[in-house]
N, C-alpha and C positions, 0 to 999 in steps of 0.2 A: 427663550429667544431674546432676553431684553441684556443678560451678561456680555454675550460674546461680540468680538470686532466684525465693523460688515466688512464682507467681502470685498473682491474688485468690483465687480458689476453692482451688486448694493453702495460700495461709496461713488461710483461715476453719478448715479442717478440722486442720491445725497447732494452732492456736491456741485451738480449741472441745475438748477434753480431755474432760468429763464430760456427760455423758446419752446419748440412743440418736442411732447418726449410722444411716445407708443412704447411701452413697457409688457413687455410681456414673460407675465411673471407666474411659471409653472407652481404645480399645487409645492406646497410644502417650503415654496422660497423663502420665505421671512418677507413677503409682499407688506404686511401689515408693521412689521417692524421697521422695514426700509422707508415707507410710505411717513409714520409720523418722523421718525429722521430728519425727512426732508422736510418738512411742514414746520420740524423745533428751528431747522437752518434756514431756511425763508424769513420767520419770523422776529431773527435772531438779527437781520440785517439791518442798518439805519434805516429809520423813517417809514417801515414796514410792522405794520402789526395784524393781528388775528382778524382785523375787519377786513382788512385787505386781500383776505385768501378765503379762496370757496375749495371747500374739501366737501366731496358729495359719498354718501355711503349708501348701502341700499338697505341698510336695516336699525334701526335707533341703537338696536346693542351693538351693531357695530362702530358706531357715531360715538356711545358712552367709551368704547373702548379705546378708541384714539384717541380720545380727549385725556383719557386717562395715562396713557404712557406718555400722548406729550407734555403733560404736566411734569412728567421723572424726566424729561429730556431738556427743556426748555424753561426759561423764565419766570414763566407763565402760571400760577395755580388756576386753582379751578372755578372758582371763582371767576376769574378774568376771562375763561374760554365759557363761562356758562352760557353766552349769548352771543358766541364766535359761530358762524355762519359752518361749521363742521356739523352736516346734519343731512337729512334725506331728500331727495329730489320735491318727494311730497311735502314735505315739511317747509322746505324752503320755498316753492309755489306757495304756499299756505300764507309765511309769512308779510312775501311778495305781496300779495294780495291785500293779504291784512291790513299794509299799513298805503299802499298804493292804486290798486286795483278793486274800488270799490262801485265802477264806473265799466270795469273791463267788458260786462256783458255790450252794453252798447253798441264797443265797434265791429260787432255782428246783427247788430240792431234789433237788440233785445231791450225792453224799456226795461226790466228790472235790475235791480243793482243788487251786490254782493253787500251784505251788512256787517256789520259786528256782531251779530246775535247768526251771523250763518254758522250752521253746523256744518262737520264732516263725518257721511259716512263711512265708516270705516264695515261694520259688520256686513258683509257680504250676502247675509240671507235676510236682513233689513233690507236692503236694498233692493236684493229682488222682490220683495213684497211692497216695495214701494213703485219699484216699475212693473210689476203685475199691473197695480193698482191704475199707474198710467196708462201700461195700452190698453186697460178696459174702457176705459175715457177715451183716448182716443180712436179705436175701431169704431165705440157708439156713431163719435162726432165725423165721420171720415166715410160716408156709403161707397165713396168713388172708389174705396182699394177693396173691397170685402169679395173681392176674387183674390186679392192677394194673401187676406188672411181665409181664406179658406184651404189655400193651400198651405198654410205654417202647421206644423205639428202640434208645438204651443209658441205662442207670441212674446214669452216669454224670453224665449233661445234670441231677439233682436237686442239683447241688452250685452252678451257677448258681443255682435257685430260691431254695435256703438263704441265698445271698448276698444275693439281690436283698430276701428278706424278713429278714434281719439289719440292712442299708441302713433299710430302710422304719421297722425300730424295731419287728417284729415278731417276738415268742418264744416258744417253749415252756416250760411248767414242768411238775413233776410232775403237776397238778391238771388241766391243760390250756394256757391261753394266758396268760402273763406279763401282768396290768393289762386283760385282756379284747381283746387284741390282734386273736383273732380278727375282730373286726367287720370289720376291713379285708381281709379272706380272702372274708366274705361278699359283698362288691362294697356300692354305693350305688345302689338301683333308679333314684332322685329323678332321680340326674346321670347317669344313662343314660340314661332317658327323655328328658330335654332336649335330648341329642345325638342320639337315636333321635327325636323331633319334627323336629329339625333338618334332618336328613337326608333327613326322611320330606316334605318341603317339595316341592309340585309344583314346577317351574321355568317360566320363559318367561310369568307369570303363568298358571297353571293350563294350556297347555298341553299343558306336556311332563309326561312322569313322573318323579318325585324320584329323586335318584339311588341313595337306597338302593334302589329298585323295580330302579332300573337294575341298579346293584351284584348286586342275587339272583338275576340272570336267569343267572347261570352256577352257581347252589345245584343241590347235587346233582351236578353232573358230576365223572367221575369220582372220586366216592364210595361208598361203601357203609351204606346208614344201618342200625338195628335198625328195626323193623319199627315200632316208633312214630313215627316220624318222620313231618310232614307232610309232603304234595305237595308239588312246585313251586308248582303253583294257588294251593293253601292258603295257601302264604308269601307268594304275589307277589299275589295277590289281583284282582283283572280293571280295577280303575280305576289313576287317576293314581300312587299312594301305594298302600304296602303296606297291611294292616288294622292296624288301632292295636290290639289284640288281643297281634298280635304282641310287642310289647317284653316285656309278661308271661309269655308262653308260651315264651319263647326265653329271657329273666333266670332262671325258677322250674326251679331243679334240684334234685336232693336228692344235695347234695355232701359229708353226715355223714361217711363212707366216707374220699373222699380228702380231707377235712379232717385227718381220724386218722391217716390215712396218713403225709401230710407231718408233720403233728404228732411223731409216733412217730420218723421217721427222723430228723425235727430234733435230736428230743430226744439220741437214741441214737447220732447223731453227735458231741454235744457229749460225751457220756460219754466216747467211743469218743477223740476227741481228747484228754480228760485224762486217759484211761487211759493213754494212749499220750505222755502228756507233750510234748503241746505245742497251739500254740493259731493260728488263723490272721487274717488285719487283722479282717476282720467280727467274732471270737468276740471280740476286742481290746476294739473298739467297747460288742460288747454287754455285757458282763461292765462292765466299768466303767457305763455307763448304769446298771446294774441294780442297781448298788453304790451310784451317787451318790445313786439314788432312795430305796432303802431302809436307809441308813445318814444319817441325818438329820446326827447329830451331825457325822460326816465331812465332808460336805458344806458347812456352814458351817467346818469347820476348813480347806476346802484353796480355799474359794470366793476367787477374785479380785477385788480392786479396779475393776481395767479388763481389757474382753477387747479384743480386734481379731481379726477372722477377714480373712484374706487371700483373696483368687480366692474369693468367697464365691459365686460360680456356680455353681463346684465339688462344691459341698459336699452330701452327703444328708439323708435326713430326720432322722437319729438324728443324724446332727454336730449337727445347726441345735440340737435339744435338748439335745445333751452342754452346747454353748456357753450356753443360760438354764441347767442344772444348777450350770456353775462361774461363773456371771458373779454375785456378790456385790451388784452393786451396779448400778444401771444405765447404769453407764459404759460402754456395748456399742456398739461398732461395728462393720459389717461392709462390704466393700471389694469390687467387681464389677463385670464388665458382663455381663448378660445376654446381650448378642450374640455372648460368646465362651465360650456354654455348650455344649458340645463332646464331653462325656463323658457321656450317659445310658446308654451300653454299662458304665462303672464306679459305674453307679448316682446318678449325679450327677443332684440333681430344680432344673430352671433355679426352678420357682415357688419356692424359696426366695427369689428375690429378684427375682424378678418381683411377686410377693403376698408380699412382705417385711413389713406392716402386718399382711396378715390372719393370716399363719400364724404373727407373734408374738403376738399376741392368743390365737391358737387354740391355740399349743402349749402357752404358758403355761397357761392353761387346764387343759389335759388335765393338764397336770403336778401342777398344784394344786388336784386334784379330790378328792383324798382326807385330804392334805396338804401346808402351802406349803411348796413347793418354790423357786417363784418368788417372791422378796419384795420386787420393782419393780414399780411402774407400765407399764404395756405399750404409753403413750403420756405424751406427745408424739415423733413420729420426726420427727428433721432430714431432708432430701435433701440431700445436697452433688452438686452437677455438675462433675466435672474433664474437660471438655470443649478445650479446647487440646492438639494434636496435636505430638509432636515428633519425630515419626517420619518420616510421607509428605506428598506436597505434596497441597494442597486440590484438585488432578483426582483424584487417585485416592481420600482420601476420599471426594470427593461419589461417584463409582465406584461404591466401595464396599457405599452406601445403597442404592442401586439392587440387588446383591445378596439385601438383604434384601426384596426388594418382588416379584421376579421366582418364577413357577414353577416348580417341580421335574418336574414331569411334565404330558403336556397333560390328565391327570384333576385336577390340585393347582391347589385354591386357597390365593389370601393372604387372610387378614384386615388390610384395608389399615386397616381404621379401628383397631385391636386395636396395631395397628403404630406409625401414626402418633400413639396416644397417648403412647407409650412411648419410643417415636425419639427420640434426641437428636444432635444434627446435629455434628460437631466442627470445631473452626479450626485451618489449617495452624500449625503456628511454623516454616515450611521456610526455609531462607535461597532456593534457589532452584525456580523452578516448570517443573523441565524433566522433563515425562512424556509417553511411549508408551506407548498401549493397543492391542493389538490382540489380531487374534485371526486362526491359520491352520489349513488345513486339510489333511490329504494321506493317502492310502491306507497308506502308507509312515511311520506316524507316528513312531514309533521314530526314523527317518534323520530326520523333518522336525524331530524337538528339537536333533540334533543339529548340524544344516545350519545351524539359527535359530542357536544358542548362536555356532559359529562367524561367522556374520554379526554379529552383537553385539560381539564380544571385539574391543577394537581399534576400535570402532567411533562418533566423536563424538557421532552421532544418539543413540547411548545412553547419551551421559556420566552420570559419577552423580557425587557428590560425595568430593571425595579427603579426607584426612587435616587439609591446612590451608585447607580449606574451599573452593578452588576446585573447578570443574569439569575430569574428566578422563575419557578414555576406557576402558572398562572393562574387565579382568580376567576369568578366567575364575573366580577366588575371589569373584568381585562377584554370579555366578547361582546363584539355586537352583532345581531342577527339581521340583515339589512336586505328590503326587496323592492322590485320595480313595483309592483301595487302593493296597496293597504289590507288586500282580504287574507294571502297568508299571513300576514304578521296578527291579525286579528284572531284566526284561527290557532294559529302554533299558541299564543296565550292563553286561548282555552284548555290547549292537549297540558300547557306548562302548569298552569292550575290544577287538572287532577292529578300531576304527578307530584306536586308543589317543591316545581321549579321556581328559582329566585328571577322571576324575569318579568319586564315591567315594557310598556311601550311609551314610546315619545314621541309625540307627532298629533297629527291630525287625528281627532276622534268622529265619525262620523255621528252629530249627536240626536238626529231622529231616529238612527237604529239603535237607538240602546232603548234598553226595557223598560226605564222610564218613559221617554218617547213614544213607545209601541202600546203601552198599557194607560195614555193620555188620550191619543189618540182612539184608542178601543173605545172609551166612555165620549168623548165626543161624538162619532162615529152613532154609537148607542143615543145618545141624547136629541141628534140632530135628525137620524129617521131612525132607529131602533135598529138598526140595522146588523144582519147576522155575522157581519165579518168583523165588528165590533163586539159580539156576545161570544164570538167563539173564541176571540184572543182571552177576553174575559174568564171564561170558563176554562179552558185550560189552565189557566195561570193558578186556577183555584185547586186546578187539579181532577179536575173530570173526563174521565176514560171520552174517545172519540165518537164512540156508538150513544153513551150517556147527553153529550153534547148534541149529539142529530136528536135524540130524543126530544131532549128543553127546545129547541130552537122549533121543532115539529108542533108541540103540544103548547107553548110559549109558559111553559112552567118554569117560568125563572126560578132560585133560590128566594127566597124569601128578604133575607138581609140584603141581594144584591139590586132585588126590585126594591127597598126601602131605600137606598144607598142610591141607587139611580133618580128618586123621587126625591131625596134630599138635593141632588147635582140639580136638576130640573128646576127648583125652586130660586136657585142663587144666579145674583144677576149679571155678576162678571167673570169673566173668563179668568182673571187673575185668580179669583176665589177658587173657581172649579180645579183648575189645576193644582192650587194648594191643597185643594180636600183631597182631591186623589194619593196626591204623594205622600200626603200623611195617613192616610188608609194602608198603604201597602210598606207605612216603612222607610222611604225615600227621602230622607236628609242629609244625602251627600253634595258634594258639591256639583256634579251632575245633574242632579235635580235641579238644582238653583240655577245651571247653564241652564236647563232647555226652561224653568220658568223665565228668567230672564229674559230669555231670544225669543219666548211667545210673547211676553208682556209687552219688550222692548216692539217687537214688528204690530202688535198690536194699537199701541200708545201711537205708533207714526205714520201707520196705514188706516185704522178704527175699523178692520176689519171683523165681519163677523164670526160666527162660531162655523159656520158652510164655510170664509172663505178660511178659516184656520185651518178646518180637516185639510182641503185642500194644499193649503201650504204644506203643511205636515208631509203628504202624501210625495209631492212634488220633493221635497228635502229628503225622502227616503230613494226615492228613486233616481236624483242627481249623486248621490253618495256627500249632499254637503256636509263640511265641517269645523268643528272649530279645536282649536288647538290645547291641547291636554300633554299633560307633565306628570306619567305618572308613578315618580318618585322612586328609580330604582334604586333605592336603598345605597351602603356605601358596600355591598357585593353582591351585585344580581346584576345579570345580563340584559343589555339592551335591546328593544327591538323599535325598528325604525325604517321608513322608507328613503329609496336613495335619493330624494329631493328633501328630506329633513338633514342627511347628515353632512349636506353642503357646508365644509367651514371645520366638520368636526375631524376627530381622528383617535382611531384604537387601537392597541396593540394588537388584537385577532380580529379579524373580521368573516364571519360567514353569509358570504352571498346567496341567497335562499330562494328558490319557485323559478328555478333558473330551466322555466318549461315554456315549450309554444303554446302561442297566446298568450301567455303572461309577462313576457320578457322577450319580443315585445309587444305588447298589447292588442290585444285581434282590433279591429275597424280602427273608422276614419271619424272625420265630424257626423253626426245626425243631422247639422240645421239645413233647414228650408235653402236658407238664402245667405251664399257665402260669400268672402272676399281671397281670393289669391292672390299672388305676383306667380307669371305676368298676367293673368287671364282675367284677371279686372273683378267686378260685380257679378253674382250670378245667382240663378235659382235654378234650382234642383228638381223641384214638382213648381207647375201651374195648373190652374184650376180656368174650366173652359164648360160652358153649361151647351154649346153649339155643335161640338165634335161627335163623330158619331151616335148625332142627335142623342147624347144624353148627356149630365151636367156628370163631371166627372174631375178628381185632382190626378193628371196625365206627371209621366216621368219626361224632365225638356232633355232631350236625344242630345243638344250643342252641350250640355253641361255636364252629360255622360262621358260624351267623346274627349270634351277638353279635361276632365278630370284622369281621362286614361294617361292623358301625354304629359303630366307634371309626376315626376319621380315621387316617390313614395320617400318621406327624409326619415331614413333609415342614421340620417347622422350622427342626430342628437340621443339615439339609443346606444350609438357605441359612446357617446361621450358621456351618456348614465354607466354604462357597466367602467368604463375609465375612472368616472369620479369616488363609487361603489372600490374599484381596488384600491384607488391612491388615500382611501379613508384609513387602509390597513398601516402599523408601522412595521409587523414582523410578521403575518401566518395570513392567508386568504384561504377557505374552505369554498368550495362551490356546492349546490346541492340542487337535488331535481329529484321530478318522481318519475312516472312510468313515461312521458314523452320529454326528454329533452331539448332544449331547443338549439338553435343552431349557434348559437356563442358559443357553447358550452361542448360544440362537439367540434368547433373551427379553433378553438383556443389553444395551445400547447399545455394540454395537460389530459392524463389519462381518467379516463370517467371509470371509477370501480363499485358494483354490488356491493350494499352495504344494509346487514341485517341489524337493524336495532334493539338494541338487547336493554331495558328500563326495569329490569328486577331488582338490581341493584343500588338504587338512585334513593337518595333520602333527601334531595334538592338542598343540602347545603342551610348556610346559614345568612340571611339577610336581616339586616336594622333597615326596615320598610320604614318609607316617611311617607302621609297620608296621599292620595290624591289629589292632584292640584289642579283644577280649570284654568286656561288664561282666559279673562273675558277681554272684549278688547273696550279698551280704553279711548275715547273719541277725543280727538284735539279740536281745540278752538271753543266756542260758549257751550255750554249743556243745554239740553232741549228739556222742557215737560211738557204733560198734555194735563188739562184740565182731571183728567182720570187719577194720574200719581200724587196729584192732590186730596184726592177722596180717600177716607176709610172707607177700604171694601168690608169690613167687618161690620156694619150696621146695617147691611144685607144679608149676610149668610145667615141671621137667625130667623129670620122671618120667613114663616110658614104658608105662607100664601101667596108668596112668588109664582109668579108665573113661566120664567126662565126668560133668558138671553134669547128664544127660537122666534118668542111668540112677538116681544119687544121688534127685532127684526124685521117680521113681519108686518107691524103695523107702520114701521117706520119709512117700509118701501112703499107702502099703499098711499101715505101722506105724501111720500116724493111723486110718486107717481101722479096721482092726482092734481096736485098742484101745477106736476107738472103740464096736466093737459091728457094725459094718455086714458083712453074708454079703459077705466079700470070701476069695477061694482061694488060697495061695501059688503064683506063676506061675515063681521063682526060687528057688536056694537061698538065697542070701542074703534072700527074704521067707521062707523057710520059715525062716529061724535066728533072723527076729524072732517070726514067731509062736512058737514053742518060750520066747523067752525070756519073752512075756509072759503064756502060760500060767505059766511059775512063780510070776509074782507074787503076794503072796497079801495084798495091801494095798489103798488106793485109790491110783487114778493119775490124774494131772493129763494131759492135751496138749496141747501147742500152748501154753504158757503165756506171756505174755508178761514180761518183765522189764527194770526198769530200776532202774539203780546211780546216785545221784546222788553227785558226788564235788567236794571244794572242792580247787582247784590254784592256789596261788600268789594265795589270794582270788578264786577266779571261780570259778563254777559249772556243772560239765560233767553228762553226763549221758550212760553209754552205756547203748544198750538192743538185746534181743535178744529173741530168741521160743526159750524151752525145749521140747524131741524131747518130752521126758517128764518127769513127778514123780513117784515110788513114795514111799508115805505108809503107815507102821504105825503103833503106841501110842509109840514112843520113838524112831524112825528117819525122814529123809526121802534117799531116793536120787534124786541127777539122773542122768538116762542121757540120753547124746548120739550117737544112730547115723551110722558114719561108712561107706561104702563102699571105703574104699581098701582094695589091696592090699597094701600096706605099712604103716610103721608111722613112715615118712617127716614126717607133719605132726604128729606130738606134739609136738613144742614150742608149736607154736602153735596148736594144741586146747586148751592149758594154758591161754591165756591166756584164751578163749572160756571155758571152763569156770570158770575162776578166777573171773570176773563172778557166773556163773549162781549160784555157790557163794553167796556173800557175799550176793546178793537174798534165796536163798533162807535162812539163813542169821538174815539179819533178821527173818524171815516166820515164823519155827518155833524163837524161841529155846528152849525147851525140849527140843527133839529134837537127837539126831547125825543130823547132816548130811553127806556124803559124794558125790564127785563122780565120774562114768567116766565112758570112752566105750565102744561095746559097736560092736565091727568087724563086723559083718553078711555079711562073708564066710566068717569062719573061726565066727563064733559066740563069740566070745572076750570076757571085759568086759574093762576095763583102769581100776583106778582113776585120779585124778589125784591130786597132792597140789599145792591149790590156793596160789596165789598170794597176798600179803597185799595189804593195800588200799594199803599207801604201796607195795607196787611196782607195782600197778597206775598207781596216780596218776604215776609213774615215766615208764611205757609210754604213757599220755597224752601228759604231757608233749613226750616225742620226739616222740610221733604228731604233734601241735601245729608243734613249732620245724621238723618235715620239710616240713609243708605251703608 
């Protein structure tokens, strides 16, 4: 793509540099070529340089990749664009902040400030182990809602909401809602009504009854309402059409309550993340938004000449605003196809550029309602059409189109007319027009992708295009196997394995269900209550018949080695050790191992959760299907397998669309949570919980949130724009495949579904140069965290035979908080009874549980370790840290010193006026032991190593 001349509509949009463009630029255009074009010719003008344009991508390797071609186009080396604002939404928040916004909390009336030592999470299963950790804190401290969490399934699910209304451009502040945001929590009665008329449309001209009438006839079943709820009758009413009655009676709730609610936990999250130093993409987003708005001056000082937003499908509602916040001038372009809007699961709203006209208009607007913010004209908007295809031959785009026209289910309509204004049809630039569609079918699906792949390879009918442009037979690097979920592709890899097929997956691995995961978990499980769902992963894995297995676990006749081996775990005191012991017990030193030790250590180090709340996390990660992203190295000839949201961007010469079955394509239900956000239907809860209703306490199903969920269309849209982006990935052969229920794509589509027996007698899977397995871990921008932990050698623990374990430690640590805290708690041990005696002496005020962080500068970068202090003891001139430790020795003091040496120096900074002094107090013997702490540069010392070890 970088040789050839652009086209007409590639050089107008080249060449047109300033005012408002809307570019809509179908798969295969040369968007990415056209795009640095422009950016080398902007740049290229007097008095204009690389500071002066915001180029927004949505992915770093798409940001490395522009930089790279404008470099062969322009002036410019690499050098000079290293710190050219061509970069990601999040990135550029980040920096915003970084060097401006370190106050931004504030003008929400948050006293804490954004630091130089704030992290970003990036790991997404950190994160939720850091807001588990949250609403546990805040349910305790909050009686007034605990109807409301009685009725959450897990409390957890409120960290999606938070996101979804950080996206939207919706926030809290001290007062209440940041700019009057609520409105958008209240729903829009007007645009519900219109889709609730819509709905409510008799069909067959008056014969039939509308299908919402239809839709309610299942209201009420298995349900439970409160005793105000209407009848069936009532809702469905005896003629054609529900009663018009209804919209009202079903919108009108009184959601003061869980307005406050959400409010309160928003708020107290955002606290709870600066206190805890650091900050996650959404807080990124909003903190800068909130800055650009009320910091006037700023705003004009870092506003751009020209923007360009890239994948502007992508984008949510707050981006679309950050971008009129810095656009200076209205040189704004934004770059898209609707059709390859793909992501409303990360929040991504297609009507950004679908209604690109009206919601510039509209945002502007809102922006400039109290003060301009926006200082353009919000018209005239260009359209540029890059319609020339350079990817697949013109059968499979016209294909394609049909995609979008076809139903998802036989309840789903299309809006053909809604379609065909907005269709834009593309033209081949193929050199040659040689394409296979089909479509097979087999009980057996699994074997029949495989059967297919090997009927392919080798095979002229499917030539594709080789390197010097002739036609040739293809490869097994030439197919990718591509599905709407992750479990067939995870499956077809097992079937490809015992056949040893050359075929490798790319994408998301889900990494609690792998067998490292499962067999960590088992001995946790084991360690934490001995428990049988732990013995019996155990034992199988060792290989003992089912009946043999009910035997041990009946008679508790463990193997001998494995009760030795569980007596070993039992003994060591940190979780980082236990799971190393594990993995090297069974073998486990791949790079998988190293993710999930990583992701526990890592959620460990920043929540200090225990070994109960691990299993749990663990458990919670199995059942969300979370993941992290794995590469695994299909070799330079083996076939790809990948979901259609990984191969956004890419492109193969064959593609086989695979599990193209109901339920799965597209995926049975809706959301699970509690407590949701729609347009227009505003805030809502799904279960309440009511201890008064038929005098008994109960979590009821709310009838309004039933009814109004009937009347919002099912968006069937973004699934035909999965199976769209899924063909336009092909350059020459699409295969369809399904097992014994087809779904309804695949039987609406223009193509014949034929029986297909899979014949694998023949198969010797070819030849691949496999390159190992690759983890991505993710990479955190901005200072690196430690905790006083990744300081410590865990290794002057794991020898030591007289350990008591991680369980027991636990335990006395909650008895000490507890107590302290006040709560009628009994000493069950001697080591609680040597706490209670010590903290009867005290005769000061004491802090628990406190949290701490040491911000430290290393070689110009900024780290950050932090940890939660046992205790503070506070008089008129004194402050004592106490660190309760259970061992029986006196084995881990050196490296208690180091732990304590942090706590010192926080505290330290906290109480300059007072002596400061640090111990630890051994809860066996009843013993204190002062420390004599450590200084900050040999702290920064201890970093350091920490650092060059990793």
């Amino acid at each position: 793509m970088t040789d050839y001349e652009p086209n007409d509509a590639q050089q107008e949009l080249i060449d047109n540099t300033d005012g408002l463009y809307l570019v809509d630029a179908g798969a295969g255009t040369g968007k990415t070529f056209t795009v640095t074009r422009r950016y080398a010719n902007i740049v290229s003008q007097p008095a204009t340089t690389p500071d002066d344009v915001l180029l927004v991508t949505f992915t770093n390797n798409a940001a490395a990749e522009m930089k790279e071609r404008i470099v062969r186009q322009s002036q410019y080396g690499m050098r000079d664009l290293a710190d050219a604002p061509i970069q990601t939404f999040h990135a550029l928040c980040n920096n915003l902040l970084e060097e401006h916004g370190h106050d931004a909390p504030t003008y929400l009336g948050i006293d804490d400030r954004i630091t130089d030592s704030t992290r970003i999470i990036e790991d997404d299963l950190v994160e939720e182990a850091l807001f588990g950790a949250f609403i546990d804190r805040f349910s305790d401290d909050h009686p007034e809602y605990d109807d409301i969490f009685r009725a959450l399934d897990t409390p957890t699910e409120l960290r999606s909401l938070l996101n979804q209304l950080a996206a939207k451009g919706v926030f809290p502040d001290a007062e209440g809602w940041y700019r009057d945001g609520d409105h958008h929590l209240d729903g829009d009665f007007a645009a519900f009504k219109r889709q609730f008329d819509e709905l409510n449309e008799p069909r067959n001209d008056g014969r039939k009854q509308s299908r919402l009438r239809s839709k309610l006839g299942r209201y009420g079943r298995n349900k439970t309402y409160l005793p105000d709820a209407p009848t069936k009758s009532e809702v469905r009413g005896s003629g054609k059409q529900v009663p018009d009655v209804l919209a009202r009676h079903a919108f009108e709730e009184d959601r003061s309550e869980l307005k406050e609610f959400v409010h309160d936990v928003y708020y107290a999250y955002l606290e709870f993340a600066l206190q805890r130093n650091y900050l996650t993409f959404g807080m990124l987003q909003l903190f800068a938004f909130v800055l650009l708005c009320e910091n006037h001056a700023l705003r004009d000082t870092v506003a751009f000449e020209y923007v360009m937003v890239d994948e502007f499908q992508d984008s949510s509602e707050i981006q679309f605003k950050l971008a009129l916040l810095l656009a200076g001038t209205d040189n704004l372009c934004v770059v898209g196809d609707w059709k390859q809007s793909i992501y409303s699961f990360q929040y991504a709203d297609v009507a950004n550029i679908v209604a690109f006209d009206d919601r510039l208009e509209r945002f502007a607007a809102e922006l400039n309602d109290d003060h301009e913010r926006v200082g353009f004209p919000t018209q005239p908007v260009t359209t540029i059409e890059l319609v020339e295809n350079y990817r697949s031959t013109q059968e499979l785009l016209d294909f394609s189109e049909h995609s979008l026209r076809v139903p998802a289910t036989n309840r789903d309509t299309v809006d053909h007319e809604a379609l065909e204004e907005r269709l834009v049809s593309l033209n081949a630039n193929a050199t040659h027009e040689n394409t296979t569609i089909e479509a097979i079918r087999s009980d057996a699906e699994d074997e029949a992708v495989l059967a297919k792949v090997h009927e392919i390879v080798g095979n002229e009918e499917y030539a594709v295009e080789g390197d010097d442009g002739d036609l040739r037979a293809p490869d097994y690097g030439d197919i990718a196997v591509v599905t709407r979920t992750r479990d067939f592709g995870r499956e077809l890899l097992d079937t490809a394995d015992e056949y040893g097929f050359p075929m490798a997956y790319e994408g998301g691995i889900e990494l609690f269900r792998t067998d490292h995961a499962k067999l960590l978990l088992a001995w946790l499980r084991i360690l934490e209550t001995d428990a049988e769902r732990g013995w019996a992963v155990v034992l199988e894995r060792a290989g003992y018949t089912l009946d043999e297995i009910d035997t041990i676990l009946e008679t508790d006749a463990y193997p001998e080695e494995m009760a030795a081996f569980r007596a070993t775990l039992k003994s060591m005191a940190t979780l980082g050790g236990i799971a190393r012991r594990v993995f090297t017990r069974y073998g486990y030193d791949d790079p998988t191992a190293d993710v999930v030790l990583d992701t526990i250590q890592g959620v460990h180090d920043e929540t200090l959760q225990t070994r109960g709340d691990l299993i749990r996390f663990i458990e919670r990660g199995i059942e969300a299907g979370s993941t992290h992203d794995v590469h695994a190295g299909a070799g330079t000839n083996a076939v790809t397998v990948q979901t259609i949201h990984a191969t956004k961007g890419l492109e193969y010469p064959i593609v086989i669309l695979a599990n193209m079955n109901s339920g799965r394509f597209p995926p049975h239900g809706g959301t699970s949570a509690t407590i949701t956000y729609d347009d227009p239907i505003g805030l809502r809860q799904r279960k309440v919980f009511s201890e008064k209703a038929h005098g008994m306490a109960h979590v009821y199903d709310n009838w309004h949130t039933d009814i109004l969920r009937k009347c919002l269309p099912r968006n069937y849209d973004e699934e035909r724009r999965l199976l769209y982006v899924a063909i336009t990935r092909a350059e020459s052969h699409v295969v369809f495949s399904a097992g014994d229920d087809p779904n309804t794509f695949i039987e609406e589509l223009p193509v014949d579904l034929t029986e297909f027996t899979p014949d694998l007698s023949e198969t010797d899977g070819g030849e691949s140069e496999q390159t190992p397995l690759h983890v991505e871990m993710a990479v955190q921008d901005g200072p690196r965290s430690h905790t006083p932990h990744t300081l410590m050698r865990d290794t002057v623990f794991e020898d030591v035979e007289d350990g008591r374990g991680t369980a027991f430690g636990t335990r006395v640590h909650e008895f000490a908080e507890a107590y302290a805290r006040g709560d009628d708690v009994t000493p069950r041990t001697d080591d609680e009874t040597h706490v209670k005696q010590f903290l009867d002496g005290l005769d000061g005020d004491v802090l628990i549980e406190e949290d701490a962080y040491l911000p430290l500068s290393i070689n110009d970068e900024q780290v950050t370790i932090s940890g939660v202090i046992d205790l503070i003891h506070i008089t008129d001139n004194r402050v004592e840290i106490v660190d309760y430790k259970t061992d029986l020795g006196r084995h881990g003091e050196p490296e208690y010193r180091k732990q304590l040496s942090v706590y010192y120096h926080v505290v330290a900074d906290a109480y300059p006026d007072h002596d400061v002094s640090a111990s630890i107090f051994y809860t066996a013997t009843g013993e204190q032991q002062d420390v004599d702490p450590l200084s900050l540069e040999a702290l920064r010392q201890l970093v350091a190593g920490a650092d060059s070890a990793v």
